[in-house]
C-alpha positions as CSV (number, residue, x, y, z in Angstrom):
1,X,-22.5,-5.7,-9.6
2,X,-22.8,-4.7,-13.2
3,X,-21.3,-7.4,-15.7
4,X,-20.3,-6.3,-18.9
5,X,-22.4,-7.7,-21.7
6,X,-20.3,-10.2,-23.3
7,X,-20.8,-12.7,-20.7
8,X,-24.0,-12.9,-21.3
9,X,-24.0,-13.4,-24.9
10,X,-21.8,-16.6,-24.0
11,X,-22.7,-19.9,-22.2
12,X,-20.0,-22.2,-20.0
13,X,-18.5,-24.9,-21.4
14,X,-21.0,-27.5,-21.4
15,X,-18.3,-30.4,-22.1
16,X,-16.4,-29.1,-19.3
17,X,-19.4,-28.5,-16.9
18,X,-20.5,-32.3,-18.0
19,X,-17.1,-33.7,-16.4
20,X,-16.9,-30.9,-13.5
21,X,-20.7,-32.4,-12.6
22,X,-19.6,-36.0,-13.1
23,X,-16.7,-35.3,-10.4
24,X,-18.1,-34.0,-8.1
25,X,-20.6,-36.5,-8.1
26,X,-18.2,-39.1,-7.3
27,X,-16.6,-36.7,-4.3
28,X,-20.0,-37.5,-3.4
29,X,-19.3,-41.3,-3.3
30,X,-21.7,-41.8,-6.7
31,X,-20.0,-44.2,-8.9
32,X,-20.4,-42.3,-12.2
33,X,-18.8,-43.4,-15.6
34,X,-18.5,-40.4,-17.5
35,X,-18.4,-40.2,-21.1
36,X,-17.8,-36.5,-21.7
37,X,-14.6,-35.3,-21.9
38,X,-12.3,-34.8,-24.8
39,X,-9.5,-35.9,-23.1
40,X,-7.3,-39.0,-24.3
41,X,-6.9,-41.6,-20.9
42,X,-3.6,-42.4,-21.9
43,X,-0.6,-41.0,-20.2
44,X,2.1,-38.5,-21.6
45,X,4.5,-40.3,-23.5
46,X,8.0,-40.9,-21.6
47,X,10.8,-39.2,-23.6
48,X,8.1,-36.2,-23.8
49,X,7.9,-35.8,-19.9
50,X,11.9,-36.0,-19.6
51,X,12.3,-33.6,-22.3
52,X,10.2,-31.2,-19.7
53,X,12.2,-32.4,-16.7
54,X,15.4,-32.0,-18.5
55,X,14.1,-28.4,-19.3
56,X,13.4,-27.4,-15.5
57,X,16.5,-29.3,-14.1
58,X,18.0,-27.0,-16.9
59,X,16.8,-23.8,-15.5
60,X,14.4,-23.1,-19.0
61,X,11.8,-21.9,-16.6
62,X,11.8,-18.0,-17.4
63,X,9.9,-15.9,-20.0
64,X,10.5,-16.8,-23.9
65,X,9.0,-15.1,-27.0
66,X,5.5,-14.2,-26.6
67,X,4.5,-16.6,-30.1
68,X,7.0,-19.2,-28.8
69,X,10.8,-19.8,-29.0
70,X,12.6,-20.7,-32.4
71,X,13.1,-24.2,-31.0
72,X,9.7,-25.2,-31.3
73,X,8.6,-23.0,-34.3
74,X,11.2,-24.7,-36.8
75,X,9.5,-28.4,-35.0
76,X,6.2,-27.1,-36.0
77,X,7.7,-26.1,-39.9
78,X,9.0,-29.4,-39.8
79,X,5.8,-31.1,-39.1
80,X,3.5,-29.3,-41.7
81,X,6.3,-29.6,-44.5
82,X,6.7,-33.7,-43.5
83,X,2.8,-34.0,-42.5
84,X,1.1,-31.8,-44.7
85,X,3.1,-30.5,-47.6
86,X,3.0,-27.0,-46.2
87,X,5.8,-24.6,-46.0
88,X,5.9,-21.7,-43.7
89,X,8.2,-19.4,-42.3
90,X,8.8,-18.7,-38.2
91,X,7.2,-15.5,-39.1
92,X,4.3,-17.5,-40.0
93,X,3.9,-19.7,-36.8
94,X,2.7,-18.4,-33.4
95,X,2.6,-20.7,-30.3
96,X,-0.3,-20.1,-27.7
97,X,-1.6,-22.1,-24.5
98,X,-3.6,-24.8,-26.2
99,X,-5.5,-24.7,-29.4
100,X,-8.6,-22.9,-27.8
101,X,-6.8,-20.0,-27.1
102,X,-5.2,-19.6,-30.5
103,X,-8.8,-19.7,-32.3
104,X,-9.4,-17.1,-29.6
105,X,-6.3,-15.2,-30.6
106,X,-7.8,-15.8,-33.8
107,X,-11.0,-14.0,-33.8
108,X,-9.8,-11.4,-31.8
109,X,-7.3,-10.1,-34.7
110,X,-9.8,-11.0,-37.0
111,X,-13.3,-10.6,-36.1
112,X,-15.6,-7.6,-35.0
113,X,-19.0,-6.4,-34.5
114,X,-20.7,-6.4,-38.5
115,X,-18.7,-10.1,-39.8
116,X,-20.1,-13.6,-39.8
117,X,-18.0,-16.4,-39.4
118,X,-20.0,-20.0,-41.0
119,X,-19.4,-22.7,-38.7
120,X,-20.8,-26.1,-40.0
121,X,-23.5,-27.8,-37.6
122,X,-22.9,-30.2,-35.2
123,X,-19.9,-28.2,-34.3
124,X,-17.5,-28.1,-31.3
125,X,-19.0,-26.4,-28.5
126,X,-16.6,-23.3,-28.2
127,X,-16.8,-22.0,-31.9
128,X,-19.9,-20.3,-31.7
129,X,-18.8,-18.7,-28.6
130,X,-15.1,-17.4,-29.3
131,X,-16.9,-15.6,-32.4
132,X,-19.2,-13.7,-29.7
133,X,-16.7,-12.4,-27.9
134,X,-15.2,-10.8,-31.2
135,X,-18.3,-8.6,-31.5
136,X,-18.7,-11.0,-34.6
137,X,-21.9,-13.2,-35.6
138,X,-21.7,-16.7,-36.1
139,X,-23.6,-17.9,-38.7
140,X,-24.7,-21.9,-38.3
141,X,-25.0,-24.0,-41.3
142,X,-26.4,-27.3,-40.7
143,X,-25.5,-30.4,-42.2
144,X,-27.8,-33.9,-41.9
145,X,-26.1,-37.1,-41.3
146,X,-27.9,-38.4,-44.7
147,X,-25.0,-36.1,-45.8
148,X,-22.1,-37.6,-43.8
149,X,-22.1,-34.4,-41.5
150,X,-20.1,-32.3,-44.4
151,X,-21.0,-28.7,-45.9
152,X,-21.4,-29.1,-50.0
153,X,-20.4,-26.2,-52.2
154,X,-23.2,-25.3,-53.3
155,X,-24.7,-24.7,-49.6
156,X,-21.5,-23.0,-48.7
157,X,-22.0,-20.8,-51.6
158,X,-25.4,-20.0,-50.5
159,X,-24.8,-19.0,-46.8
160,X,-21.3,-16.7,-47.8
161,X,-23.1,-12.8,-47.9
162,X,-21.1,-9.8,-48.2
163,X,-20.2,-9.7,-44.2
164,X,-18.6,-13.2,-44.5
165,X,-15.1,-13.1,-43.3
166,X,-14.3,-17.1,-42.5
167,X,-15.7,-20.4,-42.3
168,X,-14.8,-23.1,-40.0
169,X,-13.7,-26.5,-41.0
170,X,-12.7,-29.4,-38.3
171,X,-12.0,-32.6,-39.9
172,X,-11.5,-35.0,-38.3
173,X,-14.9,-33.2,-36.6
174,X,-15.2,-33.0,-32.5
175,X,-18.1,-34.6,-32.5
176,X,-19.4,-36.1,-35.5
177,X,-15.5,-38.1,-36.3
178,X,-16.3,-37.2,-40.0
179,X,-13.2,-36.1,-42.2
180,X,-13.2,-34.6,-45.6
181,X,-11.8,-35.8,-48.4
182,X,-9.6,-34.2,-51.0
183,X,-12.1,-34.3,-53.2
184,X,-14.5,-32.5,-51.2
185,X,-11.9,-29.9,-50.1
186,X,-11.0,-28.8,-53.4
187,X,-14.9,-28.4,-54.5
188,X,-15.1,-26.3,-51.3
189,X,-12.3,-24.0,-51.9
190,X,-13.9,-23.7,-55.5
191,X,-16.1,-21.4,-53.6
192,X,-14.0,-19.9,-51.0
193,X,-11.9,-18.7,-53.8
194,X,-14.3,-17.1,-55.5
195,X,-16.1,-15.6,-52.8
196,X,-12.7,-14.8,-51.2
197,X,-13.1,-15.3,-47.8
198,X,-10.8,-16.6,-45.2
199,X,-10.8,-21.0,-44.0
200,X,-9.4,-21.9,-40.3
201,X,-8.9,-25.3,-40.1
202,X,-8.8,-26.6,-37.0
203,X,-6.5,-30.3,-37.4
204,X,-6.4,-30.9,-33.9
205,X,-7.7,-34.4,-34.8
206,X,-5.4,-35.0,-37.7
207,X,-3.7,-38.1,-36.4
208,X,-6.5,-40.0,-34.5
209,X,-8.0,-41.1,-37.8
210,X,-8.9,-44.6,-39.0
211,X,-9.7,-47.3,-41.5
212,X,-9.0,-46.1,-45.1
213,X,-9.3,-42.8,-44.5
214,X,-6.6,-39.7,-45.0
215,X,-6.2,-37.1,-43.8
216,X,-5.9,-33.6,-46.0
217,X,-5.7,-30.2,-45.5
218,X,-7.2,-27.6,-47.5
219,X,-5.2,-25.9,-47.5
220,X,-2.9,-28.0,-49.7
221,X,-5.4,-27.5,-52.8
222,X,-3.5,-24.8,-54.2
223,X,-0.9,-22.3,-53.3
224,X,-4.2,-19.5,-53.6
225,X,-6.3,-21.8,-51.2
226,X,-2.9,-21.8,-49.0
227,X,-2.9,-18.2,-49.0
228,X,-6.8,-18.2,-47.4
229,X,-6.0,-20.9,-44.9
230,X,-4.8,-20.6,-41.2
231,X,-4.1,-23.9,-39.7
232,X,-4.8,-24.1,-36.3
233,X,-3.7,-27.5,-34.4
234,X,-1.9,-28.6,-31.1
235,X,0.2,-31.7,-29.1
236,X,-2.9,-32.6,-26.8
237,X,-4.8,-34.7,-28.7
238,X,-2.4,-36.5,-30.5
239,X,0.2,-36.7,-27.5
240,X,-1.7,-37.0,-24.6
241,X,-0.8,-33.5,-23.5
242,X,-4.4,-31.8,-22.7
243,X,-3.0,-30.1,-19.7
244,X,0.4,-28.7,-20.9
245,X,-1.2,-26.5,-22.9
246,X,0.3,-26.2,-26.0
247,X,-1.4,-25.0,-29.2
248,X,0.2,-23.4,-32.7
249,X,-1.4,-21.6,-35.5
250,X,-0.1,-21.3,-39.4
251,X,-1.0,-18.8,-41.4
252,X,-0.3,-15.1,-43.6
253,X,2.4,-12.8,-41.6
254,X,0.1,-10.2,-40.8
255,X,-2.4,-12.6,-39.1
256,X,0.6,-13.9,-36.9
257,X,2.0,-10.6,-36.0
258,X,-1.4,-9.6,-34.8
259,X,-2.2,-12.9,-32.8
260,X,1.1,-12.3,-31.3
261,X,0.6,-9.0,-30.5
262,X,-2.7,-9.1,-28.7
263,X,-0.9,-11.9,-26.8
264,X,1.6,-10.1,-25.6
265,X,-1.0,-8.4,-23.7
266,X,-3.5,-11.4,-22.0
267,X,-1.1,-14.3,-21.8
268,X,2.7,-13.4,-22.9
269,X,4.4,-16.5,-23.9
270,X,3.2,-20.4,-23.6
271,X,4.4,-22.2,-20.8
272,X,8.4,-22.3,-21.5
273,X,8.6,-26.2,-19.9
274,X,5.7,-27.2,-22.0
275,X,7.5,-25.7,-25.2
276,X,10.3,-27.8,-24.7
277,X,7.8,-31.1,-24.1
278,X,5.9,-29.9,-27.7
279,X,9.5,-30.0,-29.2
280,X,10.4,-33.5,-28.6
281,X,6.6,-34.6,-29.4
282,X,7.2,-33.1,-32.6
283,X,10.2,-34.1,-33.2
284,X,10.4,-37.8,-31.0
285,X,9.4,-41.1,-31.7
286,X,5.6,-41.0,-32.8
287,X,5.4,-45.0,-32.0
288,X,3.1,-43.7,-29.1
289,X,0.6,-42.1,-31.7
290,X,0.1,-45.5,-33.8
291,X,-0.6,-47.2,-30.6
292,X,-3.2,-44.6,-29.4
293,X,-4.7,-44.8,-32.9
294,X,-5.0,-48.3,-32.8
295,X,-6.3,-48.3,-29.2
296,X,-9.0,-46.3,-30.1
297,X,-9.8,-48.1,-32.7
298,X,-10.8,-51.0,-31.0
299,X,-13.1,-49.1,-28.7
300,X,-14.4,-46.8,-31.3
301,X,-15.4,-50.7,-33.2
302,X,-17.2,-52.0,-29.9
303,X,-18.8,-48.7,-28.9
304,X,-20.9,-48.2,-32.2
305,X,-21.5,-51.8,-32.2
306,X,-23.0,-51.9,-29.1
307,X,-24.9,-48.8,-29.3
308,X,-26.9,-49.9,-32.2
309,X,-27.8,-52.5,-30.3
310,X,-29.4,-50.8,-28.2
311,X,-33.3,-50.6,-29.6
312,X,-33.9,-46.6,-30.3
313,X,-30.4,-45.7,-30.9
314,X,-28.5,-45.5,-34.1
315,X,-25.1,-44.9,-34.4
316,X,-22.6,-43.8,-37.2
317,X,-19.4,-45.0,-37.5
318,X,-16.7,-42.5,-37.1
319,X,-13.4,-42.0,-39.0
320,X,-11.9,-40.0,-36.8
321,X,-11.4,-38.3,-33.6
322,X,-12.3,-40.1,-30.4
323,X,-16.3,-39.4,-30.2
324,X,-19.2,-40.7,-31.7
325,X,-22.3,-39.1,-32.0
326,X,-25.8,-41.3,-32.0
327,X,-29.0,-40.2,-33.1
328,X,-31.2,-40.7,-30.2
329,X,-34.3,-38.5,-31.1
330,X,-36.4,-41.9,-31.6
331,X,-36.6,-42.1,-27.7
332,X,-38.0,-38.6,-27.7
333,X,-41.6,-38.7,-26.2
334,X,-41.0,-42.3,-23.9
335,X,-40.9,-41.6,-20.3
336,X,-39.6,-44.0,-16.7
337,X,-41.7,-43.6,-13.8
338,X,-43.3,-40.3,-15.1
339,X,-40.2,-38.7,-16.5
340,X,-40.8,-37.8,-19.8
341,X,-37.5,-37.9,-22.5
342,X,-38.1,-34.9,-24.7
343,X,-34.6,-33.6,-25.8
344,X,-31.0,-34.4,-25.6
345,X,-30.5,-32.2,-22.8
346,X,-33.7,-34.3,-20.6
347,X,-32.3,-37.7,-22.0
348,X,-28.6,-36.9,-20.5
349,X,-30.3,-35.8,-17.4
350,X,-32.1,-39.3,-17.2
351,X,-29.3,-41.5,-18.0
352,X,-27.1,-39.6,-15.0
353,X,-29.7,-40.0,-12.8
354,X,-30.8,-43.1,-13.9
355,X,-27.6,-44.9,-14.8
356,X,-24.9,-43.1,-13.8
357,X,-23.8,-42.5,-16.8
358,X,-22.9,-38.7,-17.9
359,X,-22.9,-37.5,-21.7
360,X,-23.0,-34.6,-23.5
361,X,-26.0,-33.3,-24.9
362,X,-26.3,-32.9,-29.3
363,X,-27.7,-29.6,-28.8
364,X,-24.5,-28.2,-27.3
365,X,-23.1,-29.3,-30.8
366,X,-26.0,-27.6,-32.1
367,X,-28.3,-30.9,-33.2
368,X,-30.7,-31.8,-30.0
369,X,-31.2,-35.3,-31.9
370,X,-27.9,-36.3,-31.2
371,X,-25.9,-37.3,-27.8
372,X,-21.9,-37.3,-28.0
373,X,-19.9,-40.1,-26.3
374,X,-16.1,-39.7,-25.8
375,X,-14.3,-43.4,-25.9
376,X,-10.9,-41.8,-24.9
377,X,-11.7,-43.8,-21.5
378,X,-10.7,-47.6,-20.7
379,X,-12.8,-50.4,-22.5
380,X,-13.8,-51.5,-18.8
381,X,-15.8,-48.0,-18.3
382,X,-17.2,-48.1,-21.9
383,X,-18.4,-51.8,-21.4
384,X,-20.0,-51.3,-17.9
385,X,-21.2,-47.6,-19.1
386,X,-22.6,-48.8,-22.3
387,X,-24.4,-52.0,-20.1
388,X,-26.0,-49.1,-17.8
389,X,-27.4,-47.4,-20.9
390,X,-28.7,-50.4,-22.2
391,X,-30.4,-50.6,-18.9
392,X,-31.8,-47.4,-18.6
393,X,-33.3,-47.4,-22.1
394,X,-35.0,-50.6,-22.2
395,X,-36.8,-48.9,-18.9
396,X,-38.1,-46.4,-20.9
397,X,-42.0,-46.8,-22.5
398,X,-44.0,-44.8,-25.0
399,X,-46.2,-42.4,-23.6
């Protein structure tokens, strides 16, 4: 059967074929911990999960407006006025099934064969992807963690040609943690300014963000920076609510209106009981979020700890999101019982053989020195996984 050629300029999720691997594995009886998904452990919060049985017990089960109802539009302007400063109109909100598919909506009303889109590297594993299947090319630009992970202005101004339509920021990252300050937001837009191309900032990590850091968006720089910005976020993350599927994007009226439009035609509207779940996340107690925050904290605190304790392996400390991301390239060239450790990808495969223990490789994120570990998982499986790669490790001798 002929296949058209699109999927095979794009690869599966490797974060989601991680955990799919790691499950079936344990159908299998193995006792894997698994460290790969991006997927807080804790459970939907209460008055969220009445709010959707309120909804069916109501009868709100039928079609609504294909970028979401009002209801949930107006939470969503009352989030990024209180959160973020930002004021938008419903005309300027659309409401899709998570936040992947609105930075797919995204690309597709935006993106075709002849545009680059930058995307800073390490990077989450689905931007490079979602550009392909615009026709568009995604253009990497790497950063070094002797540079906290971030994009300068000056290398942003280098990489922008005259077929540059976007460039992706995530902060806080998926899966470096690292968040940009306002600072250095407002020397980047400097430069997106005056190279005039579009941002999309992808905040799905705003709240899970520690220490003394804060949050910004870019684009509260200026009311110009606004005007280049679409802000793309969701309740998943920050609520728990991975599988309701519930993302929203923010942005000029004639970006919306195309979104919307080409949704009409692959999805229609979100989930109409999840809507109604989004609005009381929005709009509810947030007492939940402080005590995820502080939750992951503590195991973002023990998990760096104990991986740079571990002799090969150093670690830097996040300041947001729920991963972290350790260089591991100096066990590249030891080897166990013959097996030789050459790459992320070989050292994953070692530790799930090995240990039990499944991660995701860097060079998904596009950096093979790197591994990424997801602590949104209980502080027993972090302790006992962590002890296993300890273990596995110290096995491991130079060639």
């Amino acid at each position: 059967m002929k296949l058209a050629a699109r999927t095979t300029r794009i690869k599966p999720s490797p974060t989601l074929a991680i955990t799919m691997k790691a499950n079936a594995l344990r159908a299998e009886g193995r006792d894997v911990i698994s460290f790969g998904a991006g997927e807080p452990d804790f459970d939907t919060p209460y008055n969220v999960k009445m709010a959707a049985i309120e909804a069916i017990e109501a009868g709100f089960t039928k079609y609504t407006p294909v970028g979401g109802t009002d209801e949930l539009k107006d939470a969503i302007i009352g989030k990024l006025q209180l959160d973020n400063n930002l004021t938008y109109r419903r005309s300027q909100i659309a409401v899709s099934c998570g936040a992947k598919h609105t930075l797919y909506n995204l690309a597709q009303a935006l993106f075709e064969e002849g545009d680059e889109v930058i995307v800073p590297s390490p990077y989450w594993v689905s931007y490079p992807d979602i550009i392909l299947l615009s026709g568009a090319t995604p253009v990497i630009l790497e950063t070094k963690e002797s540079d906290g992970f971030k994009i300068g202005p000056g290398q942003l101004d280098r990489a922008i040609t005259e077929n540059t339509r976007a460039v992706v920021l995530n902060s806080p990252s998926n899966p470096t943690g690292v968040v940009y300050s306002y600072a250095e937001l407002e020397a980047l837009a400097e430069v997106i300014v005056k190279k005039d191309i579009l941002v999309i900032s992808d905040d799905i990590y705003e709240k899970i963000i520690y220490d003394d850091c804060r949050f910004c968006n870019i684009a509260s720089v200026s009311e110009e920076m606004k005007k280049m910005t679409v802000v793309v976020n969701g309740v998943s993350k920050t609520y728990a609510m991975t599988g309701w599927r519930i993302g929203y994007i923010a942005g000029h009226e004639d970006i919306i209106s195309a979104i919307t439009k080409i949704q009409s035609q692959n999805t229609s509207n979100p989930t109409s009981i999840s809507q109604k779940a989004a609005v009381e996340a929005l709009n509810g107690s947030q007492d939940i979020v402080a005590m995820m925050v502080r939750e992951f904290k503590d195991r973002r605190d023990y998990i760096v700890e104990r991986l740079n304790n571990i002799p090969g392996v150093n670690c830097m400390n996040p300041k947001g999101a729920f991963y972290v991301f350790p260089d591991v390239s100096s066990l590249y060239g030891m080897s166990c019982d013959g097996r030789k450790i050459s790459s992320s990808t070989s050292l994953a495969e070692y530790l799930l053989d090995e240990a039990n223990v499944a991660v995701v490789p860097g060079v998904a994120f596009g950096n093979d020195d790197h591994i990424r570990l997801s602590y949104a998982m209980s502080m027993k499986d972090i302790e006992e996984g962590l002890q296993r790669i300890d273990d596995a490790v110290t096995k491991l001798t130079a060639s």
